[in-house]
C-alpha positions in Angstrom: 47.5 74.4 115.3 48.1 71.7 112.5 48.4 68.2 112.9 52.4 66.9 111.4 50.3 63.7 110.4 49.4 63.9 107.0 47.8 60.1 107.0 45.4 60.8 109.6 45.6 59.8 113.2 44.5 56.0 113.9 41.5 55.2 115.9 43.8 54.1 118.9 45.5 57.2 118.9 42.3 59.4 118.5 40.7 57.2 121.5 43.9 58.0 123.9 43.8 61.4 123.2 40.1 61.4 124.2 39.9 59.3 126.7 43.2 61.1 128.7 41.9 64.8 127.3 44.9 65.3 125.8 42.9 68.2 123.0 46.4 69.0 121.2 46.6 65.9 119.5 43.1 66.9 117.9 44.4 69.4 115.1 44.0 69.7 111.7 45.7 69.1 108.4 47.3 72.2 107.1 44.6 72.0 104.1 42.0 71.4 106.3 43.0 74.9 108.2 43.6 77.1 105.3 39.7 75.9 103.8 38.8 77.4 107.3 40.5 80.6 106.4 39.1 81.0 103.1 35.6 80.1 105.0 35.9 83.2 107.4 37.3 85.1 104.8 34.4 84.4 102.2 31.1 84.0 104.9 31.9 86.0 107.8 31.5 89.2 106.4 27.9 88.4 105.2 27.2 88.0 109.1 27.6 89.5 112.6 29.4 86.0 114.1 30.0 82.5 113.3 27.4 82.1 115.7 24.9 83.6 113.5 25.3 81.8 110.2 25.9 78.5 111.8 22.3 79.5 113.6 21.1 80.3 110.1 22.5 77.3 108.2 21.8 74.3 110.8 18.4 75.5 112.7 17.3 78.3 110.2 17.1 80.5 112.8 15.4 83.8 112.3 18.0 86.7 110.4 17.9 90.4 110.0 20.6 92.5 108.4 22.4 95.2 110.5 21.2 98.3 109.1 24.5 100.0 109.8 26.9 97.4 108.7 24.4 94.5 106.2 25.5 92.1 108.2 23.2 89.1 109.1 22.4 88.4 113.1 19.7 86.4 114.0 16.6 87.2 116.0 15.3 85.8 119.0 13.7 82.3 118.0 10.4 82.7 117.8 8.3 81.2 120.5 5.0 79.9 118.5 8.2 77.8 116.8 9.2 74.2 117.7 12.9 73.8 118.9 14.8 71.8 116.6 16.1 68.0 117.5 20.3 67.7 117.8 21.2 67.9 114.1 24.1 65.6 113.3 26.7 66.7 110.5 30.0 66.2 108.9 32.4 68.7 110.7 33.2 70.9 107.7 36.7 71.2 109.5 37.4 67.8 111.1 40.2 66.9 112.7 43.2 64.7 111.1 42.2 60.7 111.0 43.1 58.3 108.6 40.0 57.4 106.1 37.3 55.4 107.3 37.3 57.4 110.4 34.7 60.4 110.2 34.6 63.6 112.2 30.9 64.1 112.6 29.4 67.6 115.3 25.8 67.1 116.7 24.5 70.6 117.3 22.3 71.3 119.8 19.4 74.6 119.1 20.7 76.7 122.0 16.7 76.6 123.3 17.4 73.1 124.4 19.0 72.3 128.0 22.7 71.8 127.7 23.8 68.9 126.1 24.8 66.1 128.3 26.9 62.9 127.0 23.8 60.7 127.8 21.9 63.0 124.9 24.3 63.2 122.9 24.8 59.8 122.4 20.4 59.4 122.2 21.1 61.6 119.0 24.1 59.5 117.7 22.7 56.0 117.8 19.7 57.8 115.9 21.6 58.3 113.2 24.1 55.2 114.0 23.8 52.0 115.1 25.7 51.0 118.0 26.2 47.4 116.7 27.4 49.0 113.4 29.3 51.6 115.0 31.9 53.1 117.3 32.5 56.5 118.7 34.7 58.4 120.3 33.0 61.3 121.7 33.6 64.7 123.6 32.7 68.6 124.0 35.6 70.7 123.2 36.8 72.6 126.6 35.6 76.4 126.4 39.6 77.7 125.2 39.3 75.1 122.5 35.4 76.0 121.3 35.6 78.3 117.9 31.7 78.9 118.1 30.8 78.9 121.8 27.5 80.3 121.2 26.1 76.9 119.7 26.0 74.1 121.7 28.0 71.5 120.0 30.1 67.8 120.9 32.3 66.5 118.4 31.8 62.5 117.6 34.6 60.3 115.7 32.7 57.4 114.1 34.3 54.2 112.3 32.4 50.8 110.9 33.2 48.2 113.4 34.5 45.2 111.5 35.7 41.5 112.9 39.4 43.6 112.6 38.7 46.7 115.1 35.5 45.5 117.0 
């Protein structure tokens, strides 16, 4: 679904919708969703699932192609091979906010033990500082998660400043 707000939703109105689980106010631009289109339209051929490449592109998991089909899936990780930290990034789709506000994913290698908010937010203030910073943070409910085969909690993050602190 898109988001009608063009400007971005404030920091108030991202922390309600968090805080009361209200997931429909978290939507994106109309931009934002036709760059996801063009995404699955351009990369997901070239693998198996979104699972797969995000595998690929975050942990550098293992590939092979499908010998029937080419298509990239990955291999089991390989157990001689350390399991990757969280890996914070810039959601390549975030949801609408207005600027200053950034939609960051940690990703979790699916080897680790499932996330919990406590390590979620170790791998956060690793990255931020919590007398910098403030977040807004949450795991999508399972009818809401586009790649439920990578452990993955979404973080909104904003410079706290003697006007929002």
């Amino acid at each position: 679904m898109a988001s009608p707000q063009v400007d971005g939703h404030k920091w108030r109105e991202l922390k309600r919708a968090v805080d009361e689980e209200n997931w429909d106010v978290l939507a994106r631009t109309q931009d934002v969703l036709d760059k996801y289109m063009q995404w699955r339209e351009s990369v997901l051929p070239q693998y198996v699932s979104a699972e797969d490449y995000l595998k690929e592109t975050i942990f550098s998991w293992p590939m092979e192609a499908d010998p029937v089909s080419g298509r990239k899936h990955a291999l089991e990780w390989p157990a001689d091979r350390p399991t990757p930290e969280p890996v914070i990034r810039l959601n390549d789709f975030p949801y609408s906010a207005e600027p200053g506000i950034v939609h960051q994913v940690v990703w979790f290698h699916p080897k680790h033990a499932l996330p919990t908010f406590a390590s979620v937010m170790d791998a956060i203030h690793r990255k931020y500082s919590p007398e910098r910073f403030e977040f807004l943070v949450w795991e999508n409910p399972l009818v809401r998660k586009t790649v439920p085969g990578v452990p993955h909690w979404h973080c909104f993050v904003r410079a706290k400043t003697i006007y929002n602190s």
